[in-house]
C-alpha positions in Angstrom: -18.7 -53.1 -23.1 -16.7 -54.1 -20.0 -17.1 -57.6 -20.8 -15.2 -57.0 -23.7 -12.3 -54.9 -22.0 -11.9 -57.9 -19.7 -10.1 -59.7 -22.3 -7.4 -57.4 -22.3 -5.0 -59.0 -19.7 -5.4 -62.1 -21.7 -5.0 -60.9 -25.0 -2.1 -57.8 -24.2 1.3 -60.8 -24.3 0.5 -61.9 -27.4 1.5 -58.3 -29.5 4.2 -57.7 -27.0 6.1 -61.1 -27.7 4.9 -60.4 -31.2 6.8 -56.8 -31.3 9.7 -58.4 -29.4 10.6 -61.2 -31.7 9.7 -59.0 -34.5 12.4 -56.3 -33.5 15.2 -59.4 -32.2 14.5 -60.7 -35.8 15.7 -57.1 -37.2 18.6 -57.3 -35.3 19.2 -60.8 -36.5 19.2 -59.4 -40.1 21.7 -56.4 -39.3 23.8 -59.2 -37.6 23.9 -61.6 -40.2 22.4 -60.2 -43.4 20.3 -63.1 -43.6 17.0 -62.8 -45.6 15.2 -65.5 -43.6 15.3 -63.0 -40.2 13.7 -60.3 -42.3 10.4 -62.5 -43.0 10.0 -63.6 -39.6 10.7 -59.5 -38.2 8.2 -58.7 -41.1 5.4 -61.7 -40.0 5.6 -60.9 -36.3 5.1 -56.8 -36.7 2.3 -57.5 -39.1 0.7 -60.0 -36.6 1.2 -57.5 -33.9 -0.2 -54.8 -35.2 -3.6 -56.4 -36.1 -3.7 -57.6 -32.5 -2.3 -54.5 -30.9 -5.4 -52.8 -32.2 -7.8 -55.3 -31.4 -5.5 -55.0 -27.6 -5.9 -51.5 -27.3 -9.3 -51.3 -27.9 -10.2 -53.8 -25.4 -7.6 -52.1 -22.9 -9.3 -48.8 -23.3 -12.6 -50.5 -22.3 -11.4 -52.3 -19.2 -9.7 -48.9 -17.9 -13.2 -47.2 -18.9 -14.9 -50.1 -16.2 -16.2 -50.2 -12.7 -13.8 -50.8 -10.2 -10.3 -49.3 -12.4 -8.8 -46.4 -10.5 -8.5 -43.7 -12.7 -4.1 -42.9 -11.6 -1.8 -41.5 -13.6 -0.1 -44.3 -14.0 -2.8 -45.9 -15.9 -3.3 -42.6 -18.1 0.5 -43.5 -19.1 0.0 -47.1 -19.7 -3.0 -46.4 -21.8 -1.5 -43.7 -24.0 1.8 -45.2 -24.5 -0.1 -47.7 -25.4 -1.8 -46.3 -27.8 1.9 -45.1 -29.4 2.8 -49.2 -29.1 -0.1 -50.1 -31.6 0.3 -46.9 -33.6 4.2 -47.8 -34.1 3.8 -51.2 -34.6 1.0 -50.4 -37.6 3.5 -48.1 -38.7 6.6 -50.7 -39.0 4.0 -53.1 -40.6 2.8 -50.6 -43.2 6.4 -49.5 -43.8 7.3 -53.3 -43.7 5.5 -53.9 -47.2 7.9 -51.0 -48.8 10.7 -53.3 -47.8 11.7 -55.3 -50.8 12.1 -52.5 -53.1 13.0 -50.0 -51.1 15.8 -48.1 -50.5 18.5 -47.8 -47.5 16.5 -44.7 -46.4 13.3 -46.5 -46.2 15.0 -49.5 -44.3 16.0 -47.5 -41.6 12.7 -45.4 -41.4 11.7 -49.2 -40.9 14.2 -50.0 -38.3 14.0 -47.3 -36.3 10.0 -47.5 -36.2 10.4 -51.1 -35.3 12.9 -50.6 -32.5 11.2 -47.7 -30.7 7.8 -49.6 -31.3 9.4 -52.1 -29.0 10.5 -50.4 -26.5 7.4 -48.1 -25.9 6.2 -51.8 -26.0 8.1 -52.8 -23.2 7.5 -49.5 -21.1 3.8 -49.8 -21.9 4.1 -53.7 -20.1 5.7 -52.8 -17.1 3.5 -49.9 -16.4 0.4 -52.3 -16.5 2.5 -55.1 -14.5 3.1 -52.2 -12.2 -0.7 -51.8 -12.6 -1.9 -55.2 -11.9 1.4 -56.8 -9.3 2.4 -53.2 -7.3 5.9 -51.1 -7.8 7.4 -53.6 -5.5 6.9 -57.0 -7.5 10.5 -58.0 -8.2 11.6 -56.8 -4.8 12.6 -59.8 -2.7 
């Protein structure tokens, strides 16, 4: 099974610029009130959350490998990023409630969406921090 966890750093961008674009998108649509931003927030969290599962699975097997160090740092990448995927299948399920939904359910949406994204982001500095050291952007 560690073959298969070493496809994790290659397949782990993909969902995060995924969640990213998904969650600018939202803001896009409380800036402008355009439709279009809401279909392109609504395709990337869908897409993200198929491929943050198929991520986290393959992350869990790499950590689970030969050679990983078992840190706590790593024990906080992997279960924030378990809570990325799980909020990023949450926005996508709530994302289908969308079109006839109320205010209320928009801004369950919303707020899923937005915190998905930045457990997201937390999740891929910890596993930069992982892979490049704490002192990566120093100069």
């Amino acid at each position: 099974m560690s073959f298969i966890g070493k496809f994790h750093p290659l397949l782990v961008h993909f969902p995060i610029a995924l969640v990213l674009a998904a969650a600018a998108a939202e803001l896009g649509v409380i800036a402008t009130l355009r439709p279009a931003w809401r279909t392109v927030a609504v395709t990337n969290i869908r897409a993200a959350a198929a491929l943050g599962v198929v991520t986290a699975i393959t992350g869990w097997l790499f950590a689970s490998s030969q050679g990983v160090d078992p840190t706590m740092s790593l024990e906080w990448h992997r279960w924030l990023g378990m809570a990325g995927a799980a909020g990023a299948i949450g926005a996508a399920l709530l994302s289908w409630r969308l079109p006839a939904s109320s205010r209320r359910a928009a801004v369950g949406y919303r707020v899923t969406l937005f915190v998905t994204a930045l457990l997201v982001a937390i999740t891929g500095h910890l596993g930069g921090t992982l892979v490049w050291g704490a002192g990566f952007l120093r100069p």
